[in-house]
Steps between C-alpha positions, in 0.01 A plus 500: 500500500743407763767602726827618345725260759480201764511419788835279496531265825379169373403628150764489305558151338764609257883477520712816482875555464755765453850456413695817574873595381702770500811618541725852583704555180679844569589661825702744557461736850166546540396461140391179373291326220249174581379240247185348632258223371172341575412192338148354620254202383203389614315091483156421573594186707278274337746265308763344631690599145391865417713697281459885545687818308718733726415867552813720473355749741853696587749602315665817569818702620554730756712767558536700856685805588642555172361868494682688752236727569219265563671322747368135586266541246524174222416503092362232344391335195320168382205324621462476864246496804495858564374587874219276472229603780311199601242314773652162519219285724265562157807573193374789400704812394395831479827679419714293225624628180729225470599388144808668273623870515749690673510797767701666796351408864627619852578842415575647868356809536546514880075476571506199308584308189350542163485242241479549088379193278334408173417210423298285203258237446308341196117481498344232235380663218330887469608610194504479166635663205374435111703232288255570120169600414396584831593191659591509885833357587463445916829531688584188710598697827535891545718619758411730796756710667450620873702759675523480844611797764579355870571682795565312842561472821352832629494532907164596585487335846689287788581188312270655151615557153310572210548411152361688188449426166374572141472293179413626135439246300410488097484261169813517279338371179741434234643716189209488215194332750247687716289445846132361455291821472368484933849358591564669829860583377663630853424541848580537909585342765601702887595324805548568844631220743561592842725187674488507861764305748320324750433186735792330365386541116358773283149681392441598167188783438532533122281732307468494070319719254507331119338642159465301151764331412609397857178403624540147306774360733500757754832502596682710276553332179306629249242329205440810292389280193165380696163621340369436875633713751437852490454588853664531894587298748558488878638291749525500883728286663611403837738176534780383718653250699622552838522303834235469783661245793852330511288216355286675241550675188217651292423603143258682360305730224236726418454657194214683282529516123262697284544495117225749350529447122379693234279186340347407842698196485700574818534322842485552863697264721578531858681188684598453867759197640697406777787239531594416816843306646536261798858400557580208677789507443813683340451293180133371529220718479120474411322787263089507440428765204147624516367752199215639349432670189207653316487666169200654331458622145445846361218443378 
């Protein structure tokens, strides 16, 4: 049993790239279509030769304003990062559906803007259909499909917005095969973030309710093939980075996680970590990263 993230400063030993193109291929007035893409890799840096596979994470186009309408709302389609929701002093996201699909975000509805997406990923086996004389045939990968229902940037205070959110997520298994009698086949995810403008930087106060199928990853994408959790989750979370002198910036998180599974084989994690700055100067500055984590078993 262990934490489901890092703390980063220091730890990370790895290096990371993205290589990100795009291009406006239509424009005309207002309306306009966008080709974007993401290609990332990743090396261990322990060679000096080490060959490594790219990732094609992005691929997708984008189309805004072409429904009169909506407008300033934007269509898309492909695979994309899709409003990913994250605390970057440990990597860990709690809102990210990212992966291919399509949907219709910024729809202005004067209050604020709702978003529209679905979205797919594959999960390594969980069913099976019968190729002869009772003989299971296991699929390699069955898909699960999340739709996702945003609705931002609600005023609730000087400086306050609120963000709201709900997932469904459930196992597409293919034509002819079946789910693993137990699968958890489907489940929940809600979210409310409240962002805060302050002291230079931001608050976040983010609040999540999972069941089943979106208790595995906890952050929206779904595992509805898993024999292993049937259940709920929920998460309290309080990060943010803002600045406390003309010197000194500051980041920092709290959060409580609580996944009560069916099978007793759930977790409870809390974890607590500052990072602060010094700056000597405009392009010289000095961070110390100090975290804790502790994560007990179900049973």
């Amino acid at each position: 049993t262990g934490a489901q993230s890092k703390y980063r400063l220091g730890n990370e030993c790895e290096t990371y790239a993205e290589l990100k193109l795009g291009q406006e291929v239509w424009k005309e007035g207002d309306k306009s279509f966008y080709f974007d893409t993401n290609v990332a890799y990743s090396v261990a840096q322990q060679n000096d030769w080490e060959a490594t596979s790219p990732a094609f994470r992005e691929a997708n186009v984008k189309g805004k304003n072409l429904i009169d309408a909506l407008p300033g709302s934007t269509i898309w389609a492909g695979k994309r990062f899709y409003q990913r929701h994250d605390v970057h002093m440990i990597d860990f996201y709690y809102w990210d559906i990212s992966g291919p699909g399509a949907g219709l975000e910024d729809v202005d509805l004067g209050f604020g803007k709702l978003s529209f997406a679905a979205t797919r990923s594959s999960e390594a086996g969980g069913s099976y259909t019968f190729s002869s004389d009772r003989i299971r045939d296991f699929a390699t990968s069955t898909a699960n499909d999340v739709f996702d229902v945003r609705l931002a940037g609600l005023e609730t205070n000087t400086n306050g917005v609120l963000e709201l959110g709900v997932d469904y997520g459930r196992a597409n298994a293919r034509d002819d095969y079946r789910l693993e009698e137990g699968a958890s086949k489907d489940g929940w995810m809600f979210t409310a973030e409240h962002t805060q403008s302050m002291m230079k930087g931001y608050n976040k106060f983010v609040l999540q309710y999972a069941t089943d199928a979106l208790t595995s990853q906890g952050k929206g994408v779904p595992q509805g093939t898993s024999l292993n959790n049937n259940g709920d989750m929920y998460r309290i979370l309080d990060h943010g980075a803002i600045s406390l002198a003309e010197r000194w910036d500051l980041m920092y998180v709290a959060m409580y996680q609580n996944i009560d599974l069916d099978n007793n084989r759930g977790t409870e994690w809390y974890t607590v970590g500052v990072r602060p700055m010094y700056k000597w100067t405009p392009i010289m500055s000095t961070l110390l990263e100090l975290g804790y984590d502790n994560v007990k078993s179900q049973q």
